[in-house]
N, C-alpha and C positions, 0 to 999 in steps of 0.2 A: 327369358332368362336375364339379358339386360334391365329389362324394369327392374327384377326381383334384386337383382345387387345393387341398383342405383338407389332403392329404397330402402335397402341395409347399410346402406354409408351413411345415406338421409338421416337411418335414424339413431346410427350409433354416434352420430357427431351431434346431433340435436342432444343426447345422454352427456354427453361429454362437457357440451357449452355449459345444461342446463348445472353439471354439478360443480363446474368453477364458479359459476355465479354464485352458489350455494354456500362456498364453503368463505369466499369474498364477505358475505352478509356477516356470517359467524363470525371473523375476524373484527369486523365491528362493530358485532354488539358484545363481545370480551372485551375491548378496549374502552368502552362506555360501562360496562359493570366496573372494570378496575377504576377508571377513574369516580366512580362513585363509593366506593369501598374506602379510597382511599381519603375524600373529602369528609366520611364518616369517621373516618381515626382521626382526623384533626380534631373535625368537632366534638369529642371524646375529651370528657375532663378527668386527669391524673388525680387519682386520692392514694394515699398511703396512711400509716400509723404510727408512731414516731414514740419508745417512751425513755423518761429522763429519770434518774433514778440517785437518791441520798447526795441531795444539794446540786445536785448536776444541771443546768438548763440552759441549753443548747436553743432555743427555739428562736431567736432572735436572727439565726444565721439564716433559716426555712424562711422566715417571714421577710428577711430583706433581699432574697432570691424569686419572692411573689407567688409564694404558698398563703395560703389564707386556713384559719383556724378554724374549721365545722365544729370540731367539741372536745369539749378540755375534761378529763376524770382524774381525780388523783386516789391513790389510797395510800397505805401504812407498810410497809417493807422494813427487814431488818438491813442494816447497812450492814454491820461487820460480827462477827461471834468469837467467844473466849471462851478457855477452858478452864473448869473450876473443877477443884476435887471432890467428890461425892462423900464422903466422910471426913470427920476434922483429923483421923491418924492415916489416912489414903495417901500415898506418894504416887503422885505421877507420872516421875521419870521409870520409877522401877514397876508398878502395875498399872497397864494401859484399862485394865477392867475399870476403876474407879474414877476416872476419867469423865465429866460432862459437859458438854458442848451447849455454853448456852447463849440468847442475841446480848451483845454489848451494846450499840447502837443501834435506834430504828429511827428510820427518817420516812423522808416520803414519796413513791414513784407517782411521776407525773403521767397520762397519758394522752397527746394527741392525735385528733384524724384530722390531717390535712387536705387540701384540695387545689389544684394547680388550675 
């Protein structure tokens, strides 16, 4: 009956060692994944898209902060709209029906994708 307990302590302590060591190992190999996770978002380059619109161009601020220019598109934008009366006896103020909204100026939006 003494052997039979002495090889039940045996082997629940032998259970016991073997899973601190176990749980030791896990601990660092999570601390070796984080720091590799993390040496991954450094090397990770920042791009964004940036657009500049009826005479506005701002770029000059991005580029002396150490963005660099991947690609520049521009096209055609209205900058600002007027209202004109849809017939020459149409008033305005008193019928909003005859009323027509049309572009006054068009200029040009810029668009860039930057990359840090």
């Amino acid at each position: 009956m003494n052997i039979l307990k002495k090889l039940s302590q045996i082997i629940l302590i032998s259970i016991f060692l073997s899973s601190c060591r176990t749980s030791i190992n896990k601990d660092y190999r999570i601390k070796n994944f984080e720091k590799n996770i993390n040496e991954n978002v450094k090397s990770e380059k920042k791009r964004m898209e940036i657009k500049f619109s009826c005479g506005e161009d701002l770029i000059s601020e991005y580029l002396d902060d150490g963005w660099k220019i991947l690609k520049e598109d521009s096209q055609e934008k209205i900058c600002t709209w007027k209202s004109v009366p849809a017939t020459k006896d149409c008033n305005m103020e008193k019928d909003k029906g005859c009323k027509i909204t049309k572009p006054d100026s068009i200029g040009e939006e810029k668009i860039y994708l930057l990359e840090k």
